[in-house]
TORBA-941066 format. One line per field, with one value per atom (N, C-alpha, C, O): residue in three letters; chain; x, y, z. Coordinates in Angstrom, 2 decimals, padded with zeros to 5 digits. Last residue first. Example, Ala and Ser with C-alpha at 12.3 -4.5 7.8 and 13.67 -1.06 7.14 Angstrom:
<rs>
drengu: [SER, SER, SER, SER, ALA, ALA, ALA, ALA] .
vexgu: [A, A, A, A, A, A, A, A] .
xx: [012.85, 013.67, 012.90, 013.41, 013.19, 012.30, 013.20, 014.24] .
yy: [-002.25, -001.06, 000.03, 001.14, -005.69, -004.50, -003.30, -003.32] .
zz: [007.08, 007.14, 007.87, 008.04, 007.80, 007.80, 007.80, 008.46] .
</rs>
This chain:
<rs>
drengu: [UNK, UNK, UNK, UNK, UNK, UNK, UNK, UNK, UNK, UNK, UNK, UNK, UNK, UNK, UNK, UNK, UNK, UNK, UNK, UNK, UNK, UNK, UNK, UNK, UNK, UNK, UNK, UNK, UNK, UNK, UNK, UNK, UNK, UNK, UNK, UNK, UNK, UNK, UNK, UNK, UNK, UNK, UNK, UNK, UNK, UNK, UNK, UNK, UNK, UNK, UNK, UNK, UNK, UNK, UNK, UNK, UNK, UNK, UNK, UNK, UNK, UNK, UNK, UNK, UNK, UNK, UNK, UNK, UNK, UNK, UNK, UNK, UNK, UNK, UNK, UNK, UNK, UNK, UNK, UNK, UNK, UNK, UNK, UNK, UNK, UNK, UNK, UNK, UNK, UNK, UNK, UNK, UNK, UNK, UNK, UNK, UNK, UNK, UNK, UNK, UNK, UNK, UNK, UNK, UNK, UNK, UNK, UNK, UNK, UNK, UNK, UNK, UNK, UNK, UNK, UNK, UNK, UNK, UNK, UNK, UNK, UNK, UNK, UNK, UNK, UNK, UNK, UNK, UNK, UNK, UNK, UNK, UNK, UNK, UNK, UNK, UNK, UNK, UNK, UNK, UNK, UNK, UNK, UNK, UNK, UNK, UNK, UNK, UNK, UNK, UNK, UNK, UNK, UNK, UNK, UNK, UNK, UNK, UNK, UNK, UNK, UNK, UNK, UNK, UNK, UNK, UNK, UNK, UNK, UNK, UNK, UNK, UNK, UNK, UNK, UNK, UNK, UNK, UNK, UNK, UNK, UNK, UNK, UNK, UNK, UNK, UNK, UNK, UNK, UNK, UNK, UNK, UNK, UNK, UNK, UNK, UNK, UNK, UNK, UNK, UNK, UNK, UNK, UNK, UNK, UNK, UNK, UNK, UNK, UNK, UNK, UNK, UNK, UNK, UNK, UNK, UNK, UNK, UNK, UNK, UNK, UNK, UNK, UNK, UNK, UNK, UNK, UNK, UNK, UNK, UNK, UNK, UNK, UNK, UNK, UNK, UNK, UNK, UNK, UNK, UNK, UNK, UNK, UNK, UNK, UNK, UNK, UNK, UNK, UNK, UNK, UNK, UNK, UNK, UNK, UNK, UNK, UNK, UNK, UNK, UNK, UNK, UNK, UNK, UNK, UNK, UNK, UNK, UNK, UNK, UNK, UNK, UNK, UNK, UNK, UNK, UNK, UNK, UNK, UNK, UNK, UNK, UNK, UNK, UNK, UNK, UNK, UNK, UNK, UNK, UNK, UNK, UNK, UNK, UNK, UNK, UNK, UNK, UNK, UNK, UNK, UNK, UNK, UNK, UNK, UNK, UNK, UNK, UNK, UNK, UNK, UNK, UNK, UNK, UNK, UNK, UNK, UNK, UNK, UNK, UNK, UNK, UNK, UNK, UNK, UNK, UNK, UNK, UNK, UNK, UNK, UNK, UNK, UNK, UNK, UNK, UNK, UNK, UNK, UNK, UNK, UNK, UNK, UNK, UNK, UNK, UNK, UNK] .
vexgu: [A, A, A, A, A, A, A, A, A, A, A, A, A, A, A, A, A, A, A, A, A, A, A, A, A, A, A, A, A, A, A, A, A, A, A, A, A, A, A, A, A, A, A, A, A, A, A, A, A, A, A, A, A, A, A, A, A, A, A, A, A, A, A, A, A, A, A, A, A, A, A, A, A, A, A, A, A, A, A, A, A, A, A, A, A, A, A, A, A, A, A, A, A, A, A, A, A, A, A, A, A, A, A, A, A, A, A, A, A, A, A, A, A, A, A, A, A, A, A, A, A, A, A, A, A, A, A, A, A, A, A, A, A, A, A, A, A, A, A, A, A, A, A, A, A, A, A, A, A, A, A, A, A, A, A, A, A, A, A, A, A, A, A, A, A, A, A, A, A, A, A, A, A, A, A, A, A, A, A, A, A, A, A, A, A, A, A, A, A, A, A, A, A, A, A, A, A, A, A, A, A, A, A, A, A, A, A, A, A, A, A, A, A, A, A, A, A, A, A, A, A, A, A, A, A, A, A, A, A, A, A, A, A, A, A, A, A, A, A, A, A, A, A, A, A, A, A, A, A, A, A, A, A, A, A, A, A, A, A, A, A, A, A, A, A, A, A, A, A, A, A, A, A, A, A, A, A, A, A, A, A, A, A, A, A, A, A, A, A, A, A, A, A, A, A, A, A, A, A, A, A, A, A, A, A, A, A, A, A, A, A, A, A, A, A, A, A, A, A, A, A, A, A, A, A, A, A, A, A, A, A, A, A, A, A, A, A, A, A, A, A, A, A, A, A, A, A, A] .
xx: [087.35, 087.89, 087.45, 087.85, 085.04, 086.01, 086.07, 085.14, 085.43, 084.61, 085.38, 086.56, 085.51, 085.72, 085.01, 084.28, 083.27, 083.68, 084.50, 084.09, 082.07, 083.13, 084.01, 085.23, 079.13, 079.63, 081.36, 081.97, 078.75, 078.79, 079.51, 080.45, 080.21, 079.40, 079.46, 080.53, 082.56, 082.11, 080.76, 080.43, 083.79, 082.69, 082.65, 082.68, 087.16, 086.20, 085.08, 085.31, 089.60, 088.64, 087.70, 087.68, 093.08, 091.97, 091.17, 091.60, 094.87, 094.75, 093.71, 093.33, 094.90, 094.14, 094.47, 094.40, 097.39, 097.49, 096.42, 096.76, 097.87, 097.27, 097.08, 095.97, 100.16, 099.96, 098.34, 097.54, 098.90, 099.97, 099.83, 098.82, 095.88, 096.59, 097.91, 098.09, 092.82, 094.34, 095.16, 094.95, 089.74, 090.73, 091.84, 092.33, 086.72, 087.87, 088.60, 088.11, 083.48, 084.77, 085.88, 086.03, 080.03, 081.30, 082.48, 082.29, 078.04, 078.48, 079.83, 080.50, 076.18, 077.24, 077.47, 077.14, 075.18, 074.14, 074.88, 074.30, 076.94, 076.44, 075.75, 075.82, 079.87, 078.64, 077.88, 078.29, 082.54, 081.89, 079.93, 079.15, 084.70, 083.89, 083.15, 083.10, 087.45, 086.46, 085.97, 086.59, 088.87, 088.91, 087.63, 086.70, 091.08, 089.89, 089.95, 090.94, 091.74, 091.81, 090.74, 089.61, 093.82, 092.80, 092.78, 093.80, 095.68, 095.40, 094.09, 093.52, 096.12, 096.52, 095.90, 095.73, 093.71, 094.50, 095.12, 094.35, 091.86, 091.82, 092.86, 093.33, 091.59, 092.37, 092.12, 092.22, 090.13, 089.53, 090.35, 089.66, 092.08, 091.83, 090.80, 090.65, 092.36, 091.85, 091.64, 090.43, 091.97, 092.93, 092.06, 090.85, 090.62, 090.75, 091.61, 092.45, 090.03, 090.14, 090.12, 088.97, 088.26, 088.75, 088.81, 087.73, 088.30, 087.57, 088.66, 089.71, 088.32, 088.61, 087.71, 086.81, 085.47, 086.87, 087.06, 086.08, 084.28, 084.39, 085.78, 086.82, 082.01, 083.01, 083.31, 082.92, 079.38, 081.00, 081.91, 082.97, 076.74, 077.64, 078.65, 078.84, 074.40, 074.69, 075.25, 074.91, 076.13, 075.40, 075.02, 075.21, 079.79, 077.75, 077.48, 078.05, 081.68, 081.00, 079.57, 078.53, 083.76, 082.59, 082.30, 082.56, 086.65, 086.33, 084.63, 084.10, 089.71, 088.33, 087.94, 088.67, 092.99, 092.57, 091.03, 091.12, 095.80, 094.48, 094.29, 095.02, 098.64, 098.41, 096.81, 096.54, 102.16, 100.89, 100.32, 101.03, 105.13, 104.10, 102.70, 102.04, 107.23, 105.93, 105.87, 106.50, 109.69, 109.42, 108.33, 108.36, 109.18, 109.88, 109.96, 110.22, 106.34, 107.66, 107.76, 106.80, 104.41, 106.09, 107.47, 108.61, 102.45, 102.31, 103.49, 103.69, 102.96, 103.06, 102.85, 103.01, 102.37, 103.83, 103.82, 104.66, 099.67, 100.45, 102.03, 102.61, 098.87, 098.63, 099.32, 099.64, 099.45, 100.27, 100.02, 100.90, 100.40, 099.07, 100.39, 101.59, 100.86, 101.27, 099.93, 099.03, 101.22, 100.22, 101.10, 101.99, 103.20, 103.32, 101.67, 101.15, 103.30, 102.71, 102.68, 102.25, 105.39, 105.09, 104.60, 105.02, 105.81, 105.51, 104.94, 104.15] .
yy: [165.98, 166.23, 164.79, 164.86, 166.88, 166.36, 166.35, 166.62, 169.12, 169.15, 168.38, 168.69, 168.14, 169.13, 168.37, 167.38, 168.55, 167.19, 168.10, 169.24, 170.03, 170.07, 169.08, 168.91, 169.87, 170.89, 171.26, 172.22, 167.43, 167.10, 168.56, 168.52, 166.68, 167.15, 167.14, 166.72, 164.32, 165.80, 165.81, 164.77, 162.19, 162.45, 163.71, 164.33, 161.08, 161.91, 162.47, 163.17, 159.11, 159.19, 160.41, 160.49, 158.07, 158.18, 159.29, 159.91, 155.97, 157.05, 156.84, 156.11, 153.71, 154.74, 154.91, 153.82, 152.67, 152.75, 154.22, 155.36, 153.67, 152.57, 152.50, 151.98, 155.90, 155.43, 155.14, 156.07, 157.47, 157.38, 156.25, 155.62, 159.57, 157.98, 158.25, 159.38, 160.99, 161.15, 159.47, 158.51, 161.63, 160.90, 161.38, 162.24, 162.15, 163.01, 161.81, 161.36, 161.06, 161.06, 161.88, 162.19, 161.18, 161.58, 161.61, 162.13, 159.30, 159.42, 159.82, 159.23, 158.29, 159.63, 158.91, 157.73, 156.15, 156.77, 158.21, 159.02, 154.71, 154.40, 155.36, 155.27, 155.20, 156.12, 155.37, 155.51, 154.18, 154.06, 154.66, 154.61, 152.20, 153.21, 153.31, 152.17, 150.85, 150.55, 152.60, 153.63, 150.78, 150.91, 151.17, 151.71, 150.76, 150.25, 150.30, 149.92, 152.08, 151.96, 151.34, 151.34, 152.37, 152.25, 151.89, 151.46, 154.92, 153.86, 153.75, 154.68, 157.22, 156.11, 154.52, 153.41, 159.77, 159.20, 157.62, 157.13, 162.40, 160.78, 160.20, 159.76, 165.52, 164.54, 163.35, 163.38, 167.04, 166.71, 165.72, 164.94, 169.19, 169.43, 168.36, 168.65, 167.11, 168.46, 168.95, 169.20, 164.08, 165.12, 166.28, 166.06, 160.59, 162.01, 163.17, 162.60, 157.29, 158.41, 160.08, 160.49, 154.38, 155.52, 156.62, 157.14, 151.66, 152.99, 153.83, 154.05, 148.90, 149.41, 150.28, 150.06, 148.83, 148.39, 148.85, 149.16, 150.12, 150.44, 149.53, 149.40, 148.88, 148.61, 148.74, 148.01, 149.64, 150.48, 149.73, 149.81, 151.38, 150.14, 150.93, 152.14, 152.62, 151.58, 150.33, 149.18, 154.20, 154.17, 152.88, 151.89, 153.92, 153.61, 153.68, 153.44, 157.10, 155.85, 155.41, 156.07, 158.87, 159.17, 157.26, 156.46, 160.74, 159.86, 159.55, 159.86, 162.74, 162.31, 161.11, 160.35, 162.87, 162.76, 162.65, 161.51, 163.94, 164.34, 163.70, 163.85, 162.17, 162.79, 163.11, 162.59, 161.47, 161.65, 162.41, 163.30, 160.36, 160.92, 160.77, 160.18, 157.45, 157.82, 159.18, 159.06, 156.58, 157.21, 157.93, 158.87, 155.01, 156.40, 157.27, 158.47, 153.04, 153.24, 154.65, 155.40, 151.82, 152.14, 152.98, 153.33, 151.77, 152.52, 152.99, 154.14, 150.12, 151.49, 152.56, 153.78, 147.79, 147.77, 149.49, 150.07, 147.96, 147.34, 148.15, 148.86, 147.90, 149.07, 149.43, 150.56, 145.61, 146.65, 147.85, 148.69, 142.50, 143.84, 144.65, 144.57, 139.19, 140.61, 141.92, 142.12, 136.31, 136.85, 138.17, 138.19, 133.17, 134.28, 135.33, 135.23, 130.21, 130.73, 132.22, 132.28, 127.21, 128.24, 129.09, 129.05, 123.70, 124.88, 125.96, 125.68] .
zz: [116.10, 114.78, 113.51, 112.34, 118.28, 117.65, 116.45, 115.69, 120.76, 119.52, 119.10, 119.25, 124.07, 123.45, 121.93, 121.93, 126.79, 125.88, 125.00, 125.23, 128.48, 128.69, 127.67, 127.77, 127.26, 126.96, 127.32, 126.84, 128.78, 127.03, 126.70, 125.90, 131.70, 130.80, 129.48, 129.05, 133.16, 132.79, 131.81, 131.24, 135.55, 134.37, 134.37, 135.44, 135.73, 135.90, 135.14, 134.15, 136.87, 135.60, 136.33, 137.56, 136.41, 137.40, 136.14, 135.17, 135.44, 136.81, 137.46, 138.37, 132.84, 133.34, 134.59, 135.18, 130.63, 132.39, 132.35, 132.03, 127.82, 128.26, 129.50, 129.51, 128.94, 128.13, 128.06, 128.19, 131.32, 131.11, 129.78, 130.08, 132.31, 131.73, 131.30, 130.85, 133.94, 133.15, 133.15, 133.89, 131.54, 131.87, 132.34, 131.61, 131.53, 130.82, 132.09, 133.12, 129.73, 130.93, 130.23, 129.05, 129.38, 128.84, 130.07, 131.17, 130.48, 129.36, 128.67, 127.83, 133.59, 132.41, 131.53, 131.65, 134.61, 133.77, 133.16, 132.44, 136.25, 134.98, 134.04, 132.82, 137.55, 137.31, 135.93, 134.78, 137.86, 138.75, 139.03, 139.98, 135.86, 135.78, 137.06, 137.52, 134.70, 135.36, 135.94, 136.21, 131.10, 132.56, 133.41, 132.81, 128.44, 129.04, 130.54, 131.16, 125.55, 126.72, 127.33, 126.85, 122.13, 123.18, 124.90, 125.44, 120.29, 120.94, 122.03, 122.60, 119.02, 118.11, 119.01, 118.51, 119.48, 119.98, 118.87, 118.04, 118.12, 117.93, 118.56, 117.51, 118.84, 118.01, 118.51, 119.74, 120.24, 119.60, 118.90, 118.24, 121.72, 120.66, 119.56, 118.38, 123.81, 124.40, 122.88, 122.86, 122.72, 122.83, 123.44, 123.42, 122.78, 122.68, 122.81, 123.50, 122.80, 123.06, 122.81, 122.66, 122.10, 121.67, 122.35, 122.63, 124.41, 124.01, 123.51, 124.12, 125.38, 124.37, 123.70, 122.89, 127.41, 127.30, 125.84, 125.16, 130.81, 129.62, 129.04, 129.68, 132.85, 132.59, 130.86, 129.96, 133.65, 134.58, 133.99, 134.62, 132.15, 132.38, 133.08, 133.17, 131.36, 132.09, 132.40, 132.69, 127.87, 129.23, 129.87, 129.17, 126.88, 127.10, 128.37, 129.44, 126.62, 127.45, 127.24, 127.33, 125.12, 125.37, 125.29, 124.39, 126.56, 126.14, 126.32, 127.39, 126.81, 126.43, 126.13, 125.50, 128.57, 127.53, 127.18, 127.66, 129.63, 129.89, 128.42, 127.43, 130.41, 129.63, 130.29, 131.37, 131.70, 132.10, 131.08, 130.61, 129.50, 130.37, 130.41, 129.56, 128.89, 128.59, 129.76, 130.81, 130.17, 128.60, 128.24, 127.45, 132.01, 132.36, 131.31, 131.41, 132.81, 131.64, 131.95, 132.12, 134.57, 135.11, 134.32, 134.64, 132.95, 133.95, 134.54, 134.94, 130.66, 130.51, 131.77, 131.71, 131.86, 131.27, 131.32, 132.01, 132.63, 133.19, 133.03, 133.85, 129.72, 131.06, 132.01, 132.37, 128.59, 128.12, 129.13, 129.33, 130.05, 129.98, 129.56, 129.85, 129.07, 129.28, 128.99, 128.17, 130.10, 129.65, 129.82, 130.66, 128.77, 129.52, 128.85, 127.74, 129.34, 128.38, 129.47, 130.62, 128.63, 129.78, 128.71, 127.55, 128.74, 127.95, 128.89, 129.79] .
</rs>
């Protein structure tokens, strides 16, 4: 019996279907490893899906992201005033 594991991050990093997107996201504090976090839109919209990815700043809060699906890039903490207003 063979038991296959699949990352969807993984899968969505290579898919030619998907683009690169910017997205928000607000982090507990002292920790670097965020997992299944709700996202964001530049407009505050709710994304349909979650993400999880390694952090390097414990004591921020708010990240702006870029990700291709599920597949985080690369992360950057911003300010509460760069967070946009959500919906």
């Amino acid at each position: 019996m063979t038991v296959a594991f699949f990352s969807f991050d993984k899968f969505d990093r290579f898919n030619p279907l998907l683009k690169k997107e910017t997205s928000y996201a607000i982090v507990k504090l002292n920790t670097q490893y965020y997992q299944d976090l709700s996202i964001y839109s530049k407009q505050g919209e709710k994304r349909s899906y979650k993400v999880s990815f390694n952090g390097y700043n414990p004591s921020e809060q708010y990240v702006k992201l870029k990700h291709k699906g599920t597949y985080v890039e690369h992360i950057e903490y911003i300010s509460k005033q760069s967070f946009p207003s959500l919906k």
